[in-house]
Every structure is written in structure tokens, then in C-alpha cells.
C-alpha positions as CSV (number, residue, x, y, z in Angstrom):
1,X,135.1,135.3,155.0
2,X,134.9,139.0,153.7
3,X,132.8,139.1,150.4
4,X,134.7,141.9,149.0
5,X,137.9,139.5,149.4
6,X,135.9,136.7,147.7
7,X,134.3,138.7,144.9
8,X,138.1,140.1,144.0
9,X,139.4,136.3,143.7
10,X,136.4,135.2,141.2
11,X,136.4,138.2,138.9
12,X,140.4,138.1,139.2
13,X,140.2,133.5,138.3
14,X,137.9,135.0,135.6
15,X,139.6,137.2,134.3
16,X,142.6,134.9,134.2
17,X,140.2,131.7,132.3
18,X,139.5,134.8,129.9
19,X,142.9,135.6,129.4
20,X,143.5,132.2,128.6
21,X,140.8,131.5,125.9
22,X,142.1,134.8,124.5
23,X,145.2,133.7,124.2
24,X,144.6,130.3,122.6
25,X,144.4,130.2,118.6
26,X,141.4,130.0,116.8
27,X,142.1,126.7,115.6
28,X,142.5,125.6,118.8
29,X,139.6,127.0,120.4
30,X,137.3,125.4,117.9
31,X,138.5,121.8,118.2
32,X,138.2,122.0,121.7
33,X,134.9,123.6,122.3
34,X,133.1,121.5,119.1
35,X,135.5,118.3,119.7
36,X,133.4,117.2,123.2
37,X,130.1,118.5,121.5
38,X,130.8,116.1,118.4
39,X,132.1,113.3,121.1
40,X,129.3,113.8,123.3
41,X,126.4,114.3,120.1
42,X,128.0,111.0,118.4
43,X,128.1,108.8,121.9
44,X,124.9,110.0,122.1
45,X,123.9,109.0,118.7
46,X,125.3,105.3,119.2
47,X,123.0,105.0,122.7
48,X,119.7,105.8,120.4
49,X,120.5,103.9,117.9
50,X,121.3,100.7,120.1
51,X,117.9,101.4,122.1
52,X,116.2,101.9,118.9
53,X,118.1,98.4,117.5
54,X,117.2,96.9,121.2
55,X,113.7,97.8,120.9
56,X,113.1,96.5,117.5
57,X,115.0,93.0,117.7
58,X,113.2,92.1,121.3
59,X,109.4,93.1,119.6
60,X,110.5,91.3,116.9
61,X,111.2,88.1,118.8
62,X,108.4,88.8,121.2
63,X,106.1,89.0,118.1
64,X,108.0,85.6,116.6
65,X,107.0,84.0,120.3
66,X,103.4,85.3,120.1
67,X,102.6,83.9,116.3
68,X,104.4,80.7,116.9
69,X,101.5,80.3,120.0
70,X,98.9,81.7,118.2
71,X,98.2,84.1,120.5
72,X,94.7,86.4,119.8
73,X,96.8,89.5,119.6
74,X,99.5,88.2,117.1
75,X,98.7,90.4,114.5
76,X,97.8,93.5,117.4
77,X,101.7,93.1,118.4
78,X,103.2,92.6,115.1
79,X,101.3,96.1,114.0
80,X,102.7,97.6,117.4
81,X,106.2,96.0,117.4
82,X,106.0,97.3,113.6
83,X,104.6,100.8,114.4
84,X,107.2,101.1,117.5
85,X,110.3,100.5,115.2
86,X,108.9,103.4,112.7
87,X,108.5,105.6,115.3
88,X,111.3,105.4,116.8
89,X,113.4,105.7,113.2
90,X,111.7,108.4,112.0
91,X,110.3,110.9,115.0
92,X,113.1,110.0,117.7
93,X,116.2,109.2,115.8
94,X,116.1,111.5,113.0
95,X,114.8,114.7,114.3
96,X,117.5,114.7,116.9
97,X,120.4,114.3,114.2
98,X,118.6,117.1,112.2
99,X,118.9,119.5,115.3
100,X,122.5,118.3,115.6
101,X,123.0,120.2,112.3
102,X,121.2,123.4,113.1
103,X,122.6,123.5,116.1
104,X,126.1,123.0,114.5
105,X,125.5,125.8,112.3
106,X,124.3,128.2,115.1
107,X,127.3,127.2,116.8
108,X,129.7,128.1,114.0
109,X,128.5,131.6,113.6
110,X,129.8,133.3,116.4
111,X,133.3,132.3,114.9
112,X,135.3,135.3,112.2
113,X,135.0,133.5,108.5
114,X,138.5,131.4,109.0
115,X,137.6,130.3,111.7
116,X,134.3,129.3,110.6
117,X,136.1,128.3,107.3
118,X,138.4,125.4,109.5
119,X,135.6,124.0,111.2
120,X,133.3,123.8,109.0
121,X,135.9,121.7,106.5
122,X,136.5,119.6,110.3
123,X,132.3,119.5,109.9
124,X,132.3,117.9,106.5
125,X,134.9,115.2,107.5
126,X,132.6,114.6,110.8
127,X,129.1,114.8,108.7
128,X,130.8,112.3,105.9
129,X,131.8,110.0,108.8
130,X,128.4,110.2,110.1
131,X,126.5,109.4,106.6
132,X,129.1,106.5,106.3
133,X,127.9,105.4,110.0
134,X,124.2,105.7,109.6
135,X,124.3,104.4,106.2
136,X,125.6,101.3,107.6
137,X,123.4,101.7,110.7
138,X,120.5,102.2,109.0
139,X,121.4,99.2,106.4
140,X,122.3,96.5,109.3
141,X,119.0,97.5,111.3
142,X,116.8,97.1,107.7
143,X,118.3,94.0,107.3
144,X,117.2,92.8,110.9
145,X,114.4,93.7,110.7
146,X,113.3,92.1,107.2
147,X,115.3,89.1,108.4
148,X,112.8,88.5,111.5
149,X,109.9,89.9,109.4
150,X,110.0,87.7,107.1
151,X,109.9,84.5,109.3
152,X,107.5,86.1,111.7
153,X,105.7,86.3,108.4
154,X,106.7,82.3,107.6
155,X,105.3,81.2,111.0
156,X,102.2,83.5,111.0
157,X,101.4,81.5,108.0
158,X,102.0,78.3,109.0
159,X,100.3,78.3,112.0
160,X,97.9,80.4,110.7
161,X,96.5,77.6,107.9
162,X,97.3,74.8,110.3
163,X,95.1,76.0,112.9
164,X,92.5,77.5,110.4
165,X,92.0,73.8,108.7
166,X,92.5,72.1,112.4
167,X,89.2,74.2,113.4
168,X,87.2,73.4,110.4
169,X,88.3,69.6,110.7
170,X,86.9,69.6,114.4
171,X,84.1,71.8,113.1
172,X,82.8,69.0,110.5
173,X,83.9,66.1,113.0
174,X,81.8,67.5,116.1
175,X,79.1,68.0,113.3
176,X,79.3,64.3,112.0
177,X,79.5,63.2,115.9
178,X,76.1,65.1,116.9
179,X,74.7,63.9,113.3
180,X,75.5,60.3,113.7
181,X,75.3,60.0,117.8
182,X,72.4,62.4,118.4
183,X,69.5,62.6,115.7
184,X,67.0,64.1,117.1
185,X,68.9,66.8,118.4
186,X,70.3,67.0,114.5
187,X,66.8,67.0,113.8
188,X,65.8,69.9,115.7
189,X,68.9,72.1,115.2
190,X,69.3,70.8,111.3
191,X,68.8,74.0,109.2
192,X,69.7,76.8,111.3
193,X,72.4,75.0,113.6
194,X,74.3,74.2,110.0
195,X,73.7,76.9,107.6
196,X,74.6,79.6,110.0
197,X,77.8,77.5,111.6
198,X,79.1,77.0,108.5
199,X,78.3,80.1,106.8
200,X,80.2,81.8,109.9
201,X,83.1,79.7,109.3
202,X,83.3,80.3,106.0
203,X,83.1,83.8,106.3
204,X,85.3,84.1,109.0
205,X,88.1,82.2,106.7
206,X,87.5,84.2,103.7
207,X,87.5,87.6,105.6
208,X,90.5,86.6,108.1
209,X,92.8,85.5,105.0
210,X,92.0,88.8,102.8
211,X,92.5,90.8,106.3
212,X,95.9,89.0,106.6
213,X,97.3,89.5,102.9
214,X,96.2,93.2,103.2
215,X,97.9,94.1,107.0
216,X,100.9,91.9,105.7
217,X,101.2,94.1,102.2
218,X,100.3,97.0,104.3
219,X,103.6,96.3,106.7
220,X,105.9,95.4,104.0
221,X,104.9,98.5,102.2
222,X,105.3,100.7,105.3
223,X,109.1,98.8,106.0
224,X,109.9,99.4,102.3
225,X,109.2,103.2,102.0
226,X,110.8,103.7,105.7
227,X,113.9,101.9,104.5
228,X,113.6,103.9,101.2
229,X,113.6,107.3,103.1
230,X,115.8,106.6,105.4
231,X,118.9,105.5,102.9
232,X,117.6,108.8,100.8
233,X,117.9,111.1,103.6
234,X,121.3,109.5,104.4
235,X,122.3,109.2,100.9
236,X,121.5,113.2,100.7
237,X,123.5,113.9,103.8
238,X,127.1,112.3,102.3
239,X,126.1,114.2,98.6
240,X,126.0,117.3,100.9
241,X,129.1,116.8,102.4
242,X,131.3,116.8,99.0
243,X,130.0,120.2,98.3
């Protein structure tokens, strides 16, 4: 194949595609070209947001599973499951939308003013549709996640003082047993074998319960101000789009 011959068909299927666009009007040219890139950004969007949603609800249950067996590393997962769901709102979710604007905006310069003008009344209609979306988005996943919070939060408890009191009960009834079945090993292991014991349990309790009221206030605080944050930042994104 001569490369002359071939170089003169490209620049001349080139200059015909350029031609074209030329020839189309401005209107036109920026539905199509920022149409696909809204499509695209938006379907793009709705895939993060399902992961995110998908990731949250399946460490939520996981968690749920893990406190209803009273696994060691309930409250390890609940803090990850917890810390996951944050990160994924606020430095995956979020910083991608925010470079969907600037992006939008460096798009829409190389447009005259009309031009610019049209789309950018097309960009309020699609940012006031998107503030209505993640508004609801943002709503539905809070919601979710309060709703399993707060009986991952119920059965923590539960199982958490049932299994608290079942130890000490088998605590003092393996006591009375070696007290009443084995005195002189009572005898020898008297003072030290029951004040530390019991001053271990006791401790333990006391520390584990004010350890549990502070991670839990520390998680509902955290899910509070994310949820606050989130609706303000979304709330300030449909405001924007009136103006």
C-alpha cells in the first residue's frame, strides 16, 4: 500500500469529520459532546454509590453476625465496618463528584459565552437533578445504616450483659465448688486466689462497660456529623443550582 495514498485518505476523512463538527450548531455540538460525559459521569456515579451501599449493608450484617456470636473482635469489626462506610462516603464518593464539577467547568470554557451560556443553564438542570439524587441517596443509605446500627447496637448489648453476668455466675459457682469440695486447696489459695480473681473481674466489667458506652457514643457521634455533612454539602449543591 503506498503511504502517500494512505496519508492523503486520513488527512482528506479528517478534514471531512472537521468539516462536519464545523458545520453542526453550537447547541448541538454541546449536547452531544457533554450528553455521553454527563451519561457516562452519572452511570458512573450510580456504580459507586451501589458499591459504597453494597459495602456498607454486607459489614453491617457481617458485624450483626459477629455480635450476635460474641466474637473477640466484635467491637474491632464494628469500628472497621464503621470506618469503611466513612471512608468510602467521604474520600471516594465525594471527591470524585467534586472533580466532576471542575472538570465540567474546564470543559465549558473552550465554548464562545452563548454557548457556554446554554450549557451551563443544561448544567444547572443536570446539577439540580443530581442534588435531588444524592439527597435521596445519601438519605436512604443514612437510614440503613442507622437502621442496622442500631440493632447491631441492641444485640451487642444483650449479649454483651448476658454473657458478662453468665461469666461472673460460673465465676462464683466454680468458687463455691473448690470452697465447698476442696478446702484445703481453698485454704492455701484463699487470700490471693480470691481478692485478685475477683478484683480482675470486677475491673474488667467496670472498664469493658465504660469502654463500650464511649466507642458506642464515639460511633454514633462520627455517623451523626457524617450524615450532617453530607446532607449540607448536598443541600449547598441544589442552593447553588437556583443561582
Amino acid at each position: 500500500m503506498n503511504p502517500t495514498r494512505a496519508m492523503s485518505s486520513f488527512r482528506t476523512s479528517f478534514d471531512s469529520i472537521n468539516d462536519l463538527i464545523r458545520s453542526l450548531s453550537p447547541l448541538y455540538l454541546t449536547i452531544f459532546l457533554f450528553l455521553p460525559l454527563s451519561l457516562s459521569l452519572s452511570l458512573s456515579l450510580s456504580l459507586y454509590l451501589s458499591i459504597y451501599l453494597s459495602i456498607s449493608l454486607s459489614l453491617s450484617i457481617y458485624n450483626i453476625s459477629l455480635l450476635l456470636l460474641h466474637f473477640p473482635f466484635g467491637d474491632f469489626s464494628f469500628f472497621l465496618s464503621f470506618f469503611l462506610s466513612f471512608f468510602l462516603s467521604f474520600f471516594f464518593l465525594y471527591p470524585f463528584f467534586l472533580s466532576f464539577l471542575l472538570s465540567s467547568f474546564s470543559f465549558q470554557n473552550f465554548f464562545f459565552f452563548f454557548e457556554f451560556f446554554l450549557s451551563f443553564l443544561f448544567y444547572r438542570f443536570f446539577l439540580l437533578f443530581l442534588s435531588f439524587l444524592f439527597f435521596f441517596l445519601s438519605f436512604f443509605s443514612s437510614f440503613l445504616i442507622f437502621f442496622f446500627l442500631f440493632f447491631s447496637f441492641f444485640f451487642f448489648i444483650v449479649s454483651f450483659f448476658f454473657l458478662s453476668f453468665f461469666k461472673i455466675f460460673l465465676f462464683f459457682l466454680l468458687f463455691s465448688i473448690i470452697k465447698v469440695f476442696i478446702p484445703s486447696f481453698f485454704n492455701f489459695f484463699a487470700t490471693s486466689f480470691h481478692v485478685n480473681i475477683l478484683f480482675f473481674e470486677i475491673s474488667f466489667f467496670i472498664s469493658f462497660i465504660l469502654s463500650f458506652f464511649y466507642v458506642r457514643f464515639f460511633f454514633f457521634l462520627s455517623f451523626f456529623l457524617s450524615s450532617f455533612f453530607s446532607i449540607f454539602f448536598l443541600s449547598f449543591l441544589f442552593f447553588l443550582s437556583f443561582f
